[in-house]
SEBA-855725 format. One record per residue: residue in one letter; residue number from 1; x, y, z of N, C-alpha, C in turn. Coordinates in pm, 1 decimal, decimal comma. Layout:
BEGIN
<site><residuo>a</residuo><num>NUM</num><n_xx>X</n_xx><n_yy>Y</n_yy><n_zz>Z</n_zz><ca_xx>X</ca_xx><ca_yy>Y</ca_yy><ca_zz>Z</ca_zz><c_xx>X</c_xx><c_yy>Y</c_yy><c_zz>Z</c_zz></site>
...
END
This chain:
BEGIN
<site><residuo>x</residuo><num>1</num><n_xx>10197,8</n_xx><n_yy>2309,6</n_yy><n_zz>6567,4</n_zz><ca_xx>10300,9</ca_xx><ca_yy>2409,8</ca_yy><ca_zz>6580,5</ca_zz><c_xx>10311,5</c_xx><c_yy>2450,3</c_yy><c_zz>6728,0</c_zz></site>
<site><residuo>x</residuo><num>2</num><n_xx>10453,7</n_xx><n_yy>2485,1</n_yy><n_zz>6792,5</n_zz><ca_xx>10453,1</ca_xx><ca_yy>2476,6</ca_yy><ca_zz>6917,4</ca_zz><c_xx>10521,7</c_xx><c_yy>2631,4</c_yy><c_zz>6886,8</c_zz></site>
<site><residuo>x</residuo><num>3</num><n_xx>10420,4</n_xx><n_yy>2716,8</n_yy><n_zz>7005,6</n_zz><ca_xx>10490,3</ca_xx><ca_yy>2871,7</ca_yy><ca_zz>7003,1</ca_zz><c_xx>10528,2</c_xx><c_yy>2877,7</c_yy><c_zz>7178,9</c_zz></site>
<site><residuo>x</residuo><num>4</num><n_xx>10663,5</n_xx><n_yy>2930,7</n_yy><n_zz>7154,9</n_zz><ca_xx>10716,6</ca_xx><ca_yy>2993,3</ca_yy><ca_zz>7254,6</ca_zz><c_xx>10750,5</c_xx><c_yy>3086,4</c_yy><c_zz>7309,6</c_zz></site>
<site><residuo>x</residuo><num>5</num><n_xx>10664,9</n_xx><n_yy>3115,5</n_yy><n_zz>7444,7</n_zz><ca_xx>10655,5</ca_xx><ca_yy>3265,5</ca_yy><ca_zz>7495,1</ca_zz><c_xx>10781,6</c_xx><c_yy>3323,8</c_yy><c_zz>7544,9</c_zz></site>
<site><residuo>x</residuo><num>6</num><n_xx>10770,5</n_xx><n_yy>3416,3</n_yy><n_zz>7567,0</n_zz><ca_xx>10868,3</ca_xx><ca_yy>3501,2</ca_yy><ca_zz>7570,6</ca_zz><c_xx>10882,3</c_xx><c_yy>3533,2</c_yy><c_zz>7756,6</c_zz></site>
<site><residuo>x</residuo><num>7</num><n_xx>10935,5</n_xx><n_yy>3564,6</n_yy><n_zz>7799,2</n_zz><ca_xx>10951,6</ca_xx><ca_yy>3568,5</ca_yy><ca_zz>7933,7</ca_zz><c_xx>10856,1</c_xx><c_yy>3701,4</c_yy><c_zz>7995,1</c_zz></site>
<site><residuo>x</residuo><num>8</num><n_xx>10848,9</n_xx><n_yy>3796,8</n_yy><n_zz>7964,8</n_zz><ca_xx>10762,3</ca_xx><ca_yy>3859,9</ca_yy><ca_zz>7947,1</ca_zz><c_xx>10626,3</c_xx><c_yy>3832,8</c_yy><c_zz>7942,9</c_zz></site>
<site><residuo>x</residuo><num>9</num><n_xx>10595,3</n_xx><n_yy>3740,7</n_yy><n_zz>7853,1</n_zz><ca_xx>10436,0</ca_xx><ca_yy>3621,1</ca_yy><ca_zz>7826,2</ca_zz><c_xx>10436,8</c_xx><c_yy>3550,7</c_yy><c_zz>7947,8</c_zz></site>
<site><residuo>x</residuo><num>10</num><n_xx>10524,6</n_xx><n_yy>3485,0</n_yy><n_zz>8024,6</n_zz><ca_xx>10510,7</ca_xx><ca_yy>3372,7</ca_yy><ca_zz>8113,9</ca_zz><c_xx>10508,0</c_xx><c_yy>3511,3</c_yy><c_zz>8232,4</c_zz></site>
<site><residuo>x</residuo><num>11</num><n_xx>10558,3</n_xx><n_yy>3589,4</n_yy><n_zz>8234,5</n_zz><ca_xx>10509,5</ca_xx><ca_yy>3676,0</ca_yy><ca_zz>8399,9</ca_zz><c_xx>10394,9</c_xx><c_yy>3713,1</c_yy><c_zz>8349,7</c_zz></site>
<site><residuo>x</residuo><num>12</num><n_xx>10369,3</n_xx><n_yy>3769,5</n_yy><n_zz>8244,8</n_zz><ca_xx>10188,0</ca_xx><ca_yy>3827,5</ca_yy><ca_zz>8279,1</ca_zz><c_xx>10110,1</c_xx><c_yy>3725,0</c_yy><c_zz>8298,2</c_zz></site>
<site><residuo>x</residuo><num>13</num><n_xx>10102,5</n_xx><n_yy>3587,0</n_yy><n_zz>8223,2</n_zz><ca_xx>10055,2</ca_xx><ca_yy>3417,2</ca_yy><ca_zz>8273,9</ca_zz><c_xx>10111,6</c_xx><c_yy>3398,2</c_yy><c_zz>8391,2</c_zz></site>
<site><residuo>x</residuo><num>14</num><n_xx>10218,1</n_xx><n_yy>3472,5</n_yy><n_zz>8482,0</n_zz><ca_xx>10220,6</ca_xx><ca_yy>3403,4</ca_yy><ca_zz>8642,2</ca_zz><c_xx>10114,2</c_xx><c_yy>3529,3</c_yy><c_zz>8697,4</c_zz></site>
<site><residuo>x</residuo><num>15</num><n_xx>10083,7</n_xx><n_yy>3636,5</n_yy><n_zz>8665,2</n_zz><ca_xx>10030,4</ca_xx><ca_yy>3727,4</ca_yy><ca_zz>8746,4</ca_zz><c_xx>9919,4</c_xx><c_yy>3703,9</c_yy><c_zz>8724,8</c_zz></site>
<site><residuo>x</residuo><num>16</num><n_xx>9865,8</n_xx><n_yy>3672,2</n_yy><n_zz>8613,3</n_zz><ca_xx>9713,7</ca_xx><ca_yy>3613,2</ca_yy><ca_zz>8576,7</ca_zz><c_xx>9690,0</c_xx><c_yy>3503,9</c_yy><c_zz>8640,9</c_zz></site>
<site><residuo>x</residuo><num>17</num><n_xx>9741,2</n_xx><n_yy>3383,4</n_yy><n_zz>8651,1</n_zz><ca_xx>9741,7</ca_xx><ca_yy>3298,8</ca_yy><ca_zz>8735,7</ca_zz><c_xx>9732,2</c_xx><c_yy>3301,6</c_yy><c_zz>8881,3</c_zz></site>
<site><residuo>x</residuo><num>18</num><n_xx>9779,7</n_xx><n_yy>3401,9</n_yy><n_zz>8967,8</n_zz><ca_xx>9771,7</ca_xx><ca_yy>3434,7</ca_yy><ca_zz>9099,3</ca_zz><c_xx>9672,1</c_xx><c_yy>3509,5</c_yy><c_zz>9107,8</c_zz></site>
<site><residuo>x</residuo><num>19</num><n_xx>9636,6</n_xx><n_yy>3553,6</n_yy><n_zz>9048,1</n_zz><ca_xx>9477,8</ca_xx><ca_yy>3648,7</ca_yy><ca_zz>9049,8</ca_zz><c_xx>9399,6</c_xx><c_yy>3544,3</c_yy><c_zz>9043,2</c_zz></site>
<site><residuo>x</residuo><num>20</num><n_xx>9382,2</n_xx><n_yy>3495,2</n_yy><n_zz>8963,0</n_zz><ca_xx>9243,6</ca_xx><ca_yy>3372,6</ca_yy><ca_zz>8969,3</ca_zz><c_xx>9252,1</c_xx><c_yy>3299,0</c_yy><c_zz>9089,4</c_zz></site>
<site><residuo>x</residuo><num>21</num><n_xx>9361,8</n_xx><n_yy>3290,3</n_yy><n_zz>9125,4</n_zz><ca_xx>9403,0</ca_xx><ca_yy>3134,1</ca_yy><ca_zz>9278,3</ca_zz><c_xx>9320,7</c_xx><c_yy>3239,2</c_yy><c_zz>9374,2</c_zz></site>
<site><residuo>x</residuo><num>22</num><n_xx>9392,5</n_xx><n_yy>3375,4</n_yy><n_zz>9392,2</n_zz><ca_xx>9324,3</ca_xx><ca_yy>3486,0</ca_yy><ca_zz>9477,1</ca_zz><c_xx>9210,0</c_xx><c_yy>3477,8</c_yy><c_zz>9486,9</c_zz></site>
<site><residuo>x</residuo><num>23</num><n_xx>9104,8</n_xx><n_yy>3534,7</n_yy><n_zz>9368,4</n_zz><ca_xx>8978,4</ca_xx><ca_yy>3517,2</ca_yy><ca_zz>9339,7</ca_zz><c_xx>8931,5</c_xx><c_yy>3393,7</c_yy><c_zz>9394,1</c_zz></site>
<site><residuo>x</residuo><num>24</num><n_xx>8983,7</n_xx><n_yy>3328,4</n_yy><n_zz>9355,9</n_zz><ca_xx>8911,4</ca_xx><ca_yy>3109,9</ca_yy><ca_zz>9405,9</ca_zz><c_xx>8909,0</c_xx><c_yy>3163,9</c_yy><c_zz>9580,1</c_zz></site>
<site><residuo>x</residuo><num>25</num><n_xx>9016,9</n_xx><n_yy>3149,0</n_yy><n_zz>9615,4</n_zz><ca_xx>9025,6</ca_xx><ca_yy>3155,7</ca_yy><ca_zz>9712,1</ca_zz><c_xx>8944,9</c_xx><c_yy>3237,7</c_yy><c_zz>9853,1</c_zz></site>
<site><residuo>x</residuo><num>26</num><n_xx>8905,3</n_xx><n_yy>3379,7</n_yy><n_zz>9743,0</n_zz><ca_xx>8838,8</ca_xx><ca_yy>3494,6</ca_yy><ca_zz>9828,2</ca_zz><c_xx>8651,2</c_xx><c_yy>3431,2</c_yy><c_zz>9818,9</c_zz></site>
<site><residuo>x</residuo><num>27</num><n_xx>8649,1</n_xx><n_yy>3356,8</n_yy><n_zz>9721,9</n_zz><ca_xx>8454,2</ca_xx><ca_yy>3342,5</ca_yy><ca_zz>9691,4</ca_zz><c_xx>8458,9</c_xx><c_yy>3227,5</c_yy><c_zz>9762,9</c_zz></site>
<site><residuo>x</residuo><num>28</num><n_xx>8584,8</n_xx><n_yy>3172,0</n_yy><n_zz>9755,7</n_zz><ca_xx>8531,8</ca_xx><ca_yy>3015,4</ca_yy><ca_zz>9851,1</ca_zz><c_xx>8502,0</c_xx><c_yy>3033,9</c_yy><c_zz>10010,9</c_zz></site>
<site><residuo>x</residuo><num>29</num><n_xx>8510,3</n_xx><n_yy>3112,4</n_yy><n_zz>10064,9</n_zz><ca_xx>8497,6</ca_xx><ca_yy>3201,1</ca_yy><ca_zz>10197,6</ca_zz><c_xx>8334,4</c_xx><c_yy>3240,0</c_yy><c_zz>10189,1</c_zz></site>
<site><residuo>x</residuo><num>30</num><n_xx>8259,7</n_xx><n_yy>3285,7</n_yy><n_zz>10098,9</n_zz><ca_xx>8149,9</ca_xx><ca_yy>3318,5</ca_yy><ca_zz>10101,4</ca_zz><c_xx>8006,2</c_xx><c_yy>3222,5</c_yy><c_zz>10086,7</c_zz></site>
<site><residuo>x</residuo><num>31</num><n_xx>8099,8</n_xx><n_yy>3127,2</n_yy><n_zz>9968,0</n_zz><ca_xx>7963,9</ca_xx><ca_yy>3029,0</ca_yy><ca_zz>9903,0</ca_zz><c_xx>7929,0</c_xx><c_yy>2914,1</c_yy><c_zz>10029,5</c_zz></site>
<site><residuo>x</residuo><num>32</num><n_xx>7806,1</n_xx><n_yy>2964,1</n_yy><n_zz>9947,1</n_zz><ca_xx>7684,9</ca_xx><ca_yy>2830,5</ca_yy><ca_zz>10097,4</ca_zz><c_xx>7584,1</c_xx><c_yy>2851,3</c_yy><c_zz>10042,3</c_zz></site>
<site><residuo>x</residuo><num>33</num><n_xx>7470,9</n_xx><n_yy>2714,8</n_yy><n_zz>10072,4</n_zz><ca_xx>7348,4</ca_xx><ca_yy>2713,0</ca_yy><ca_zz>9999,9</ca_zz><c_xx>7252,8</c_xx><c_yy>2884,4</c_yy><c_zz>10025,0</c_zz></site>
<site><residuo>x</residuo><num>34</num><n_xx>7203,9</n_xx><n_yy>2898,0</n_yy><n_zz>9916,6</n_zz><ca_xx>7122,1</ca_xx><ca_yy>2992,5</ca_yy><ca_zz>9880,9</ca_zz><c_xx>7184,3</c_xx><c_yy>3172,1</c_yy><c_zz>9840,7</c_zz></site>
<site><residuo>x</residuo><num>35</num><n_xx>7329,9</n_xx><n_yy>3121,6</n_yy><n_zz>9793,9</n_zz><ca_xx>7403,1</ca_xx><ca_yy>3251,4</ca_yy><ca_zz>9744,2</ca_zz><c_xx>7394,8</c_xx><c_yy>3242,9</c_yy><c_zz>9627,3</c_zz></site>
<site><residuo>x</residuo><num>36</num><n_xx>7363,7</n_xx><n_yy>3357,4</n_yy><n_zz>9570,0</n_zz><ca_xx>7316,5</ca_xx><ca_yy>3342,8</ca_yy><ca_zz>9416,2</ca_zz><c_xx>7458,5</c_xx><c_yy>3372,4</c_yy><c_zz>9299,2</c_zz></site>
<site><residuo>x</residuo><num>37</num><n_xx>7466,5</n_xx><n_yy>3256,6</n_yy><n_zz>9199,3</n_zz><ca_xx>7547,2</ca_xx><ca_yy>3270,2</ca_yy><ca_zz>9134,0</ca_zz><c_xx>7558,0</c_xx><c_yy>3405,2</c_yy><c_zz>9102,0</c_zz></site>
<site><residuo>x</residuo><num>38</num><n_xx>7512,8</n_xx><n_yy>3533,1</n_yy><n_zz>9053,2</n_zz><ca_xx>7494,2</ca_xx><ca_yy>3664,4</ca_yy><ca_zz>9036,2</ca_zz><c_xx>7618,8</c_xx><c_yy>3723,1</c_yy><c_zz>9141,1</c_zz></site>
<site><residuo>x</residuo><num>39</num><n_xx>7555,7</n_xx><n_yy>3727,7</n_yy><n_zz>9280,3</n_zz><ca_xx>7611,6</ca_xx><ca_yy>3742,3</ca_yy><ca_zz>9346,1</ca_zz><c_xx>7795,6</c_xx><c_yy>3712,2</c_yy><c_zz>9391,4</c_zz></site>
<site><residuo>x</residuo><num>40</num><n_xx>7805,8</n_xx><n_yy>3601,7</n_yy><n_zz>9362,5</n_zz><ca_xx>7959,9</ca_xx><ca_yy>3560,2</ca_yy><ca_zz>9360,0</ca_zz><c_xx>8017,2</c_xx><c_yy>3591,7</c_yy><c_zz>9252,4</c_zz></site>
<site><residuo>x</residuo><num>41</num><n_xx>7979,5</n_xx><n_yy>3638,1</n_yy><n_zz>9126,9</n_zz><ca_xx>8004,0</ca_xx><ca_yy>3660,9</ca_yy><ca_zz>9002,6</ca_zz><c_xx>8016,1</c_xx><c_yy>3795,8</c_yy><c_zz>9021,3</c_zz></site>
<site><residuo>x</residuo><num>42</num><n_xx>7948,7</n_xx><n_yy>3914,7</n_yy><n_zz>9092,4</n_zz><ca_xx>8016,0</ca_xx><ca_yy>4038,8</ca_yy><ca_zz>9118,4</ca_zz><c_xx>8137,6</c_xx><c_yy>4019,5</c_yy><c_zz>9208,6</c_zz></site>
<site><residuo>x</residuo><num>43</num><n_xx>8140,3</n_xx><n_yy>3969,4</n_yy><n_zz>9312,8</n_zz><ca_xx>8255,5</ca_xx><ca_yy>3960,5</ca_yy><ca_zz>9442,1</ca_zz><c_xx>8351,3</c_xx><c_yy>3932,3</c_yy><c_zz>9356,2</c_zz></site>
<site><residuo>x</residuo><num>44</num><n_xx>8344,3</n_xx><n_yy>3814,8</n_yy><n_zz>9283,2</n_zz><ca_xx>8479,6</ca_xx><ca_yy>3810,9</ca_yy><ca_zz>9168,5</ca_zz><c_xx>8532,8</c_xx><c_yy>3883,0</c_yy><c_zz>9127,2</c_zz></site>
<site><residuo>x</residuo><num>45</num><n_xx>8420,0</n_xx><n_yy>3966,3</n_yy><n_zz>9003,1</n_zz><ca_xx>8422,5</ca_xx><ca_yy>4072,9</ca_yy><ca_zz>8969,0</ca_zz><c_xx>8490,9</c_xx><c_yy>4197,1</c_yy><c_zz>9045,2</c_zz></site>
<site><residuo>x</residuo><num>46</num><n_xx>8450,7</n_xx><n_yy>4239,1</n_yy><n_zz>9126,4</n_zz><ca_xx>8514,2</ca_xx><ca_yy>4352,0</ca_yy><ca_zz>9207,2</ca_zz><c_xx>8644,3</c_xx><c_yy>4317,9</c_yy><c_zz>9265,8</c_zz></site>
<site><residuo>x</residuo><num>47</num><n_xx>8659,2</n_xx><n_yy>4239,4</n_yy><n_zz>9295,7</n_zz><ca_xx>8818,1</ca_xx><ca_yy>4118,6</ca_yy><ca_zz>9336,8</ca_zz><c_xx>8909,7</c_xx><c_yy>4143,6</c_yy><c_zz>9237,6</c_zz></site>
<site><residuo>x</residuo><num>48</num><n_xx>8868,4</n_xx><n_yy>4120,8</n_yy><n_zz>9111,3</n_zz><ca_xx>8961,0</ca_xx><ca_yy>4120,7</ca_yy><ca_zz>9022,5</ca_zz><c_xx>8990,7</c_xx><c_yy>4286,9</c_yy><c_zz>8974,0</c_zz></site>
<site><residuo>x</residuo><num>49</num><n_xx>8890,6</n_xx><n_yy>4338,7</n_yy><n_zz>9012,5</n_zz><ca_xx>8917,5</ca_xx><ca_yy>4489,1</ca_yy><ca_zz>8917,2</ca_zz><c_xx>8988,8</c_xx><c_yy>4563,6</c_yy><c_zz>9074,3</c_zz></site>
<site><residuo>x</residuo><num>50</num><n_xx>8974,9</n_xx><n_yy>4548,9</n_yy><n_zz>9166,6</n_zz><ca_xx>9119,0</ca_xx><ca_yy>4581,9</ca_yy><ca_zz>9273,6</ca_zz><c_xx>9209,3</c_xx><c_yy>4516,8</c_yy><c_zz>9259,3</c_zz></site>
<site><residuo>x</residuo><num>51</num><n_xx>9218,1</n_xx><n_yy>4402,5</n_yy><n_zz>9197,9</n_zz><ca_xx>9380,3</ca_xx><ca_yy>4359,2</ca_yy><ca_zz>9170,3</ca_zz><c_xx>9468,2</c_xx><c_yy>4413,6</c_yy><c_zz>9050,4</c_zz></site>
<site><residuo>x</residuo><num>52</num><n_xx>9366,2</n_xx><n_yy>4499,5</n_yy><n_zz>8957,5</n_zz><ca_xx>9422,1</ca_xx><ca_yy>4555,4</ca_yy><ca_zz>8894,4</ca_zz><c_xx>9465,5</c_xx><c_yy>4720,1</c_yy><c_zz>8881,8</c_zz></site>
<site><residuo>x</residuo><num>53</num><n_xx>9401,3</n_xx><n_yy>4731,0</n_yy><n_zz>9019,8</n_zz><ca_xx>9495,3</ca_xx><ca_yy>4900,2</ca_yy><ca_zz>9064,9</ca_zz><c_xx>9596,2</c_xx><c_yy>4866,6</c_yy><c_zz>9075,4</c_zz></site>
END
């Protein structure tokens, strides 16, 4: 069965989508040997919860 979103569905999937590219984009600046997954997993974390002010 094929469901089709509503235009409404596809902007919150484009704004969700630019947040993650954001996110990729902001941890790939940081990672290098001996950064602890923990660590990049908050920066994400906090990344994403200012993109949602």
């Amino acid at each position: 069965m094929i469901i089709i979103k509503s235009n409404s569905e596809i902007e919150y999937m484009r704004q969700a989508g630019k947040v993650v590219a954001n996110t990729l984009q902001k941890i790939e600046k940081v990672i290098k040997p001996g950064i602890t997954t923990g660590y990049i997993d908050g920066l994400a974390e906090n990344f994403i919860i200012e993109q949602l002010d």
